[in-house]
C-alpha positions as CSV (number, residue, x, y, z in Angstrom):
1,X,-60.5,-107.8,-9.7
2,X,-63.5,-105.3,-10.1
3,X,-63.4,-102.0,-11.7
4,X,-63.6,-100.1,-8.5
5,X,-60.1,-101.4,-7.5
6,X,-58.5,-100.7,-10.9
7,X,-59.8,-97.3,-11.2
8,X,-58.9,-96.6,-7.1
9,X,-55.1,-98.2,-7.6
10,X,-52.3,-95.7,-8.5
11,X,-52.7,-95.4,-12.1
12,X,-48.5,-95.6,-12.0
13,X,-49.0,-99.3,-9.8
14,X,-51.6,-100.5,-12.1
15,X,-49.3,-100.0,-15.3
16,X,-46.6,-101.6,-13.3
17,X,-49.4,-104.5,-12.4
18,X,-50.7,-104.9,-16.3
19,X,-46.9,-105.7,-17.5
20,X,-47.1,-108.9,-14.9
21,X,-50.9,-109.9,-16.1
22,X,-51.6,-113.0,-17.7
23,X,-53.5,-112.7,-21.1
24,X,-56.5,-113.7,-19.2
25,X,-55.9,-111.1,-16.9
26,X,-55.4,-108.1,-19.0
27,X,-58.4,-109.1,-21.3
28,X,-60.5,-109.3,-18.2
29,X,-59.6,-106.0,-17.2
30,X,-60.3,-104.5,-20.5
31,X,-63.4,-105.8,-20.3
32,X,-64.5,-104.5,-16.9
33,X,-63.6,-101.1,-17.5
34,X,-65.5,-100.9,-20.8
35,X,-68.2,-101.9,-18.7
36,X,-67.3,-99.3,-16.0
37,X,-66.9,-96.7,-18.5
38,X,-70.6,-97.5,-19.9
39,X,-72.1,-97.5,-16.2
40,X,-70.4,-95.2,-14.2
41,X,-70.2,-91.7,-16.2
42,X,-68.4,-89.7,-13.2
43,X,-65.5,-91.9,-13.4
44,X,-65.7,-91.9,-17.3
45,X,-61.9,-89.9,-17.7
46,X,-60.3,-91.7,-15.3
47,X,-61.9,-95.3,-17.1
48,X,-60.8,-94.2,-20.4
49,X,-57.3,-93.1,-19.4
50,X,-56.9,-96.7,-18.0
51,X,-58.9,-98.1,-21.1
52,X,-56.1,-96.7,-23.0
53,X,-53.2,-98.2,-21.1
54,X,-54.7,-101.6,-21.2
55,X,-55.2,-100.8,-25.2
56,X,-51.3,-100.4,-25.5
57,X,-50.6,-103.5,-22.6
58,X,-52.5,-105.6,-25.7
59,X,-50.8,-103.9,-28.9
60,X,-47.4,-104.3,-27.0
61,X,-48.2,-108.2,-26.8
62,X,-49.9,-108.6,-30.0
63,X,-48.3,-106.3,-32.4
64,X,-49.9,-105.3,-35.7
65,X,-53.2,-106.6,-34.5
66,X,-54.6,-103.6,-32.8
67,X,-57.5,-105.4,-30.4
68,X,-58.5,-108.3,-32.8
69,X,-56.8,-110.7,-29.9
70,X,-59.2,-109.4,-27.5
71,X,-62.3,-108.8,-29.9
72,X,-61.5,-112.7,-30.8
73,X,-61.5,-113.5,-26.2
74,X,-64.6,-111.3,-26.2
75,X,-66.3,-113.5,-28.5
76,X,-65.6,-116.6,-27.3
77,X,-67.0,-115.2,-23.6
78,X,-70.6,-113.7,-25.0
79,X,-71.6,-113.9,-21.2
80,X,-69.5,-110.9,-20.9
């Protein structure tokens, strides 16, 4: 998955899509979007929009913790 194909996909099939994600998958995706969001400034709303449904994909698992379940992946993948 790269960011060009999560910010190109229906913003509708990729909410659909984040319910089905592993973990793994979700955190990854969070993680190439900030990235996208820092390199690519034309597609900055669009990145955030679909930062913020990724944000809510992880409180929904992990309630009460906000992001500290993917703050504590990110960590623990510093080649990030």
């Amino acid at each position: 998955m790269n960011p060009k194909e999560i910010l190109h996909e229906d913003i509708s099939d990729f909410a659909s899509r984040l319910e089905a994600m592993t973990i793994d998958e979700v955190f990854n995706a969070m993680s190439l979007l900030e990235k996208q969001s820092k390199d690519d400034v034309s597609e900055r709303d669009e990145t955030l929009s679909r930062i913020a449904l990724v944000e809510e994909e992880i409180e929904r698992r992990f309630p009460g913790q906000k992001l500290a379940p993917y703050r504590d992946w990110k960590q623990d993948k510093p080649l990030l």
